[in-house]
N, C-alpha and C positions, 0 to 999 in steps of 0.2 A: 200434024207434027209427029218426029219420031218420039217423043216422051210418051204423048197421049196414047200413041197405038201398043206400045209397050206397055203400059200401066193397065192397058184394057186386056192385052194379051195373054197374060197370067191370069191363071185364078191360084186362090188358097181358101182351104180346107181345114176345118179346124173347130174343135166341139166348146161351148159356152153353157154349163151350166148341162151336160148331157143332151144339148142338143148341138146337133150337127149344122153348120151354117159354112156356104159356101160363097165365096164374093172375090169380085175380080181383086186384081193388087192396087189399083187406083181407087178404090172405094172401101180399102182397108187401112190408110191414114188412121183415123181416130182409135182403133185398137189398141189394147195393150195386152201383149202378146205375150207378156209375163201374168199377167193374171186369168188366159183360159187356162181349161183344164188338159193335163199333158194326152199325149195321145196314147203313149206307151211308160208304164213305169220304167223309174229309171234304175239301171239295173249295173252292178258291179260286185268285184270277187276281191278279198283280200289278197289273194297272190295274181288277181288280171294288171294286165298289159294297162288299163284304161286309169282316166284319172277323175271320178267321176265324184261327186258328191251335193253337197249343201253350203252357202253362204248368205250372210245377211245382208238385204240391201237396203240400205235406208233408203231410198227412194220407192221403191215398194213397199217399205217395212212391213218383210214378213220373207222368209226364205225363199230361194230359188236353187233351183236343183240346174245343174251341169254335168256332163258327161265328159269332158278333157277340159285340158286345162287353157283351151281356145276360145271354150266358150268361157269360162269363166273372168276371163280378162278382154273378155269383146264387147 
């Protein structure tokens, strides 16, 4: 099926806990992608272009950081 071969076709990348773990997009279901560790801090300037910060989520409870304001309301 096209789902299966698509879901097998991706991989993602992405550290837990300082270790590095890599797994296709189909076998990364159960993650919660707000609670690994980021990859890159997240970085912004009082006079940048960007719209970057912190908000609390109660479904996390506990802050999450965005970088525009795309992600913050996706």
């Amino acid at each position: 099926m096209f789902e299966e071969a698509a879901l097998a076709a991706f991989d993602l990348a992405f550290s837990v806990n300082g270790t590095r773990v890599r797994r296709s997009l189909g076998a990364s279901w159960d993650t919660p992608f707000e609670a690994v560790d980021p990859v890159r801090d997240f970085s912004w300037r009082k006079d940048g272009h960007g719209f970057a910060g912190w908000y609390y989520s109660s479904t996390m409870r506990d802050h999450v950081g965005y970088e525009s304001w795309l992600e913050r309301i996706g």
